[in-house]
Kinemage of the C-alpha trace (Angstrom):
@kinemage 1
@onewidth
@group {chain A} dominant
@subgroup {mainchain}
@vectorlist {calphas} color= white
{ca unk a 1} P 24.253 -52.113 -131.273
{ca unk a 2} L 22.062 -49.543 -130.767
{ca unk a 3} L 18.644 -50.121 -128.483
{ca unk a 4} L 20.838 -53.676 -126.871
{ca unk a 5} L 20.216 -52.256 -123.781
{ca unk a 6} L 17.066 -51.674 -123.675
{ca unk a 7} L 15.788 -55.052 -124.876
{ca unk a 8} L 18.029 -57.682 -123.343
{ca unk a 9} L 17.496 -55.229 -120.059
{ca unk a 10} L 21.403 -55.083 -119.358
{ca unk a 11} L 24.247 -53.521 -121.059
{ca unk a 12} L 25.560 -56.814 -121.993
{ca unk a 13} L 25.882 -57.753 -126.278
{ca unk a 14} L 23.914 -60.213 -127.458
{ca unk a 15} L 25.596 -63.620 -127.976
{ca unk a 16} L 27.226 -64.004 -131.621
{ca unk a 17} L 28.439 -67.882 -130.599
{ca unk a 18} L 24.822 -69.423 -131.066
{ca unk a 19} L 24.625 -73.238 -130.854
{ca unk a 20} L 24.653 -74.538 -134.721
{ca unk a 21} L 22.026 -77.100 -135.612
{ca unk a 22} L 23.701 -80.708 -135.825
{ca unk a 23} L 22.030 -84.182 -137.279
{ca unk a 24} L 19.243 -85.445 -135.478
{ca unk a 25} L 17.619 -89.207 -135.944
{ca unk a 26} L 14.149 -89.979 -134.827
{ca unk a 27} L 12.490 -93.208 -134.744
{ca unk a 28} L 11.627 -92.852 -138.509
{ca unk a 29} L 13.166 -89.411 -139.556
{ca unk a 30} L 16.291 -87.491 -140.661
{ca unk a 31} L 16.542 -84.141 -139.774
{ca unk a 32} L 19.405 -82.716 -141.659
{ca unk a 33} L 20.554 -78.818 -140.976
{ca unk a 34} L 19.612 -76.478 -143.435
{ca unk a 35} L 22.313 -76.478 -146.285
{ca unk a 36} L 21.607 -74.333 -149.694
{ca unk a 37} L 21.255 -77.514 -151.893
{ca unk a 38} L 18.418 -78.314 -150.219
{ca unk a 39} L 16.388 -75.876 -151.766
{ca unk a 40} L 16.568 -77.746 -154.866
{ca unk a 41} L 14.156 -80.693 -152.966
{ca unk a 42} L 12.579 -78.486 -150.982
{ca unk a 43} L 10.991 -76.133 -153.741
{ca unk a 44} L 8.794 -79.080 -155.116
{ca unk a 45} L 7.707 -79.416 -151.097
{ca unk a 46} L 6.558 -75.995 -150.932
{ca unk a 47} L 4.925 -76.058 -154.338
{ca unk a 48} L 1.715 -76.397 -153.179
{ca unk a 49} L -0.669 -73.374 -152.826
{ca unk a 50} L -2.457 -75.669 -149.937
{ca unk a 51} L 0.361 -74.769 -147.587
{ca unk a 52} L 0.275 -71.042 -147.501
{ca unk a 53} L -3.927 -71.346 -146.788
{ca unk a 54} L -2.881 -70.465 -142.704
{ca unk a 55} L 0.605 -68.883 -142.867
{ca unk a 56} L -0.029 -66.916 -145.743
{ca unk a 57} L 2.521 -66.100 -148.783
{ca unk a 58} L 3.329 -68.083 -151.711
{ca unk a 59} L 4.818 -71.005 -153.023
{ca unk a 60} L 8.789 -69.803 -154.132
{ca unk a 61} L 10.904 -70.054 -156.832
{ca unk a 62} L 13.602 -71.916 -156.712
{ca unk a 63} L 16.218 -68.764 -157.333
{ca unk a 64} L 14.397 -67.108 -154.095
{ca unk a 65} L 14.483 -70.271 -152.112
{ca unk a 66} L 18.349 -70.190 -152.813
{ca unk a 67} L 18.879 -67.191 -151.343
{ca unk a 68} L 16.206 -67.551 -148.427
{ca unk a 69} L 18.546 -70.423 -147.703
{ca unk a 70} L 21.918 -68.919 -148.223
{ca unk a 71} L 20.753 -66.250 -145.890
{ca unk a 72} L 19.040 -69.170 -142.870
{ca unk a 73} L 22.397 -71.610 -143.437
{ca unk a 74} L 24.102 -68.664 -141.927
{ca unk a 75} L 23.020 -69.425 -138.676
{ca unk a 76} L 22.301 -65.934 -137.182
{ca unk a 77} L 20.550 -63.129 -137.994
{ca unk a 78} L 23.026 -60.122 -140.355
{ca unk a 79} L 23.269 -58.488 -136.316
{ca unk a 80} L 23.593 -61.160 -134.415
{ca unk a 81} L 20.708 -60.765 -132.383
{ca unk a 82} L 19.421 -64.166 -133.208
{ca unk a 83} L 20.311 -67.213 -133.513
{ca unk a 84} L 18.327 -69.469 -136.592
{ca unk a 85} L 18.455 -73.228 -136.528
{ca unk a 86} L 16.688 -74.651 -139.533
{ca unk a 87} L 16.501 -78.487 -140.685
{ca unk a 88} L 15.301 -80.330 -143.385
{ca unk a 89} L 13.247 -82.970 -142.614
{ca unk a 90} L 13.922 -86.729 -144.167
{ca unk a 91} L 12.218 -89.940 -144.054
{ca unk a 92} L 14.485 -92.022 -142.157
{ca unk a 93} L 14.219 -95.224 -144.828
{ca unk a 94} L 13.382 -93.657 -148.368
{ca unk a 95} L 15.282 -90.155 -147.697
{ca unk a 96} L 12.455 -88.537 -149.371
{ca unk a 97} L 12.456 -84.799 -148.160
{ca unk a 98} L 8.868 -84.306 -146.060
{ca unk a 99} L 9.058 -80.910 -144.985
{ca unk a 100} L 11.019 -78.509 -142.568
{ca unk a 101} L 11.631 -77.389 -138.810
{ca unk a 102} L 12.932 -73.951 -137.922
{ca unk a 103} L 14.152 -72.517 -134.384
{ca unk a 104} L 14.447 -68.853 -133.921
{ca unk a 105} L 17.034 -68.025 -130.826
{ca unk a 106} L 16.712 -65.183 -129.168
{ca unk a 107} L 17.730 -64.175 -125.263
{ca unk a 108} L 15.134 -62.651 -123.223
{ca unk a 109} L 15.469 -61.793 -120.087
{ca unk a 110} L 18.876 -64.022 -118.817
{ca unk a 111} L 16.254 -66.692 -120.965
{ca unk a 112} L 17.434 -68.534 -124.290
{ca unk a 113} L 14.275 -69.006 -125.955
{ca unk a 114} L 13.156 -70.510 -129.151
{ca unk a 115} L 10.378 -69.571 -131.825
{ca unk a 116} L 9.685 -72.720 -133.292
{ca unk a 117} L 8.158 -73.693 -136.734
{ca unk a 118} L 7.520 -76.525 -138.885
{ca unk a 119} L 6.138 -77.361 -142.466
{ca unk a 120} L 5.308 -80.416 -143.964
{ca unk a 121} L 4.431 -80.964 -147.015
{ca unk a 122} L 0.562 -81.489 -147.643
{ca unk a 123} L 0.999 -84.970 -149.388
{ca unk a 124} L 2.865 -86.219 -146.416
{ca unk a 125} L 0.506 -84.531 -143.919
{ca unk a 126} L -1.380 -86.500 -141.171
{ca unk a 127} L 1.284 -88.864 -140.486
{ca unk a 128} L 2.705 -87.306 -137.359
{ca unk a 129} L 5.487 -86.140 -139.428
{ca unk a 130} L 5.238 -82.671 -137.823
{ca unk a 131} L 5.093 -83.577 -134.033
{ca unk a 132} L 7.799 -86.250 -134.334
{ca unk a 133} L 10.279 -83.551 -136.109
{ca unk a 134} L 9.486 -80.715 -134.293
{ca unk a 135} L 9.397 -82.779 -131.208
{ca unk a 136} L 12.995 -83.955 -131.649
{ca unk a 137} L 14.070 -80.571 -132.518
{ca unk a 138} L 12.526 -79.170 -128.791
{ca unk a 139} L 14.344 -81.684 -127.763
{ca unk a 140} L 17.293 -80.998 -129.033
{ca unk a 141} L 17.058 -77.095 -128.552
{ca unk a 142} L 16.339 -77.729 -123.984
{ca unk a 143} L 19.620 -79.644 -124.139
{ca unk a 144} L 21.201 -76.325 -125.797
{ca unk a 145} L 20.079 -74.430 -123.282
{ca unk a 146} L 16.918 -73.600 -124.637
{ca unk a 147} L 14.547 -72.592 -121.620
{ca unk a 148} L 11.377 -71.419 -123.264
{ca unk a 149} L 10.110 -72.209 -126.725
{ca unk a 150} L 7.121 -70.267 -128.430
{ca unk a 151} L 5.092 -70.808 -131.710
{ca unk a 152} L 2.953 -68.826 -133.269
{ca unk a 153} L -0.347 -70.435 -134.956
{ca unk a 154} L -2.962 -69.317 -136.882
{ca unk a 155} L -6.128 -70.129 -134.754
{ca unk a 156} L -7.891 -71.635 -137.843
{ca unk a 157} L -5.110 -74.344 -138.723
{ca unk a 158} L -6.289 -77.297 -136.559
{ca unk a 159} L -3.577 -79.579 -137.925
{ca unk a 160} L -0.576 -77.302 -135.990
{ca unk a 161} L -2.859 -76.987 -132.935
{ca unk a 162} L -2.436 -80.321 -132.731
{ca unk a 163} L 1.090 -80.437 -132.929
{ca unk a 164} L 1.674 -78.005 -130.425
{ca unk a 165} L -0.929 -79.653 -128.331
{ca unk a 166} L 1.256 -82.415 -128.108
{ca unk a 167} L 4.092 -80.888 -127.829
{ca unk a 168} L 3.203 -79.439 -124.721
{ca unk a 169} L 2.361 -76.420 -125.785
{ca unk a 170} L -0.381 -73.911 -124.176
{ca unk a 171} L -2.491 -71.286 -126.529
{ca unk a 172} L -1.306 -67.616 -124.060
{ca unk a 173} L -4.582 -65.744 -126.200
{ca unk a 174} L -2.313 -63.232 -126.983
{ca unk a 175} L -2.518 -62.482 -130.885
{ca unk a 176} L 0.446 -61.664 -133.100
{ca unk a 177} L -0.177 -60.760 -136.692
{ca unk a 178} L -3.490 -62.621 -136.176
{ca unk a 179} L -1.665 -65.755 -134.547
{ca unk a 180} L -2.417 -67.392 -131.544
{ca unk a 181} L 0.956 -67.055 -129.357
{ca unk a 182} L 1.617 -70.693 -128.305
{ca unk a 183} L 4.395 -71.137 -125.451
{ca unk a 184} L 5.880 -74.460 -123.871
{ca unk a 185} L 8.906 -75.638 -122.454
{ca unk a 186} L 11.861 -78.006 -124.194
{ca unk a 187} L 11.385 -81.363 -123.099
């Protein structure tokens, strides 16, 4: 792999044996890793133009969902350079599907770290949906082996400030793409 080297700052490959995501119960949730059929509930979720006001893009079709989730179920990136953990996310009693929570793996410096992401869907916002997935999810991810665990969040979108607030997240100032870098530790 050309340029290895240079970013993991060893000669060594970069893992290909990435933990897979596995079940995970909260007090009222269901997170369920990332399967294609899922894009079939999930395409109604991200229907709404009201999502994409901070993270930009558009709602997809269901044919492109498909594929975006053929490609995520994989579990790594086509080089193996990262790992990708995605879940849907479930109420626990109704199994009505609320939104979703995505880890991107990646080792840094002798470091597993995590990019972490979530999306709920705006009728289901304000309910803590958000912190209690993605909260389970760091969670899971420091008993993986997960060491450091960054988001990035637009610095107009209160409702994920909050989320990474209480996640334990800090804002670094440093601006990616016109995101706030956010960075935290698994719990």
């Amino acid at each position: 792999m050309a340029g290895a080297a240079g970013f993991y700052g060893t000669s060594v490959q970069p893992p290909c044996d990435w933990p897979a995501a596995e079940p995970i119960k909260t007090i009222r949730l269901i997170l369920e890793p990332l399967r294609v059929a899922h894009a079939d509930e999930m395409v109604a979720v991200l229907d709404d133009r009201g999502l994409y006001a901070h993270i930009g893009g558009e709602p997809p079709s269901l044919d492109l969902l498909r594929a975006r989730y053929a490609r995520q179920a994989a579990g790594r990136s086509p080089d193996g350079a990262h790992g990708w953990l995605n879940w849907i996310i479930r109420a626990g009693r109704s199994r009505d599907v609320l939104g979703a929570v995505q880890a991107t793996l990646s080792l840094e410096d002798r470091q597993l770290r995590a990019e972490l992401a979530w999306i709920v869907g705006v009728g289901e916002q304000g309910q803590g949906y958000a912190t209690e997935a993605a909260g389970a999810v760091l969670t899971w991810l420091g008993s993986h082996g997960v060491v450091v665990v960054v988001a990035h969040i637009d610095p107009g979108h209160s409702a994920s400030i909050g989320v990474a607030r209480r996640l334990g997240l800090t804002a670094t100032g440093a601006v990616v793409n016109g995101e706030t870098r956010w960075v935290g530790h698994p719990r």
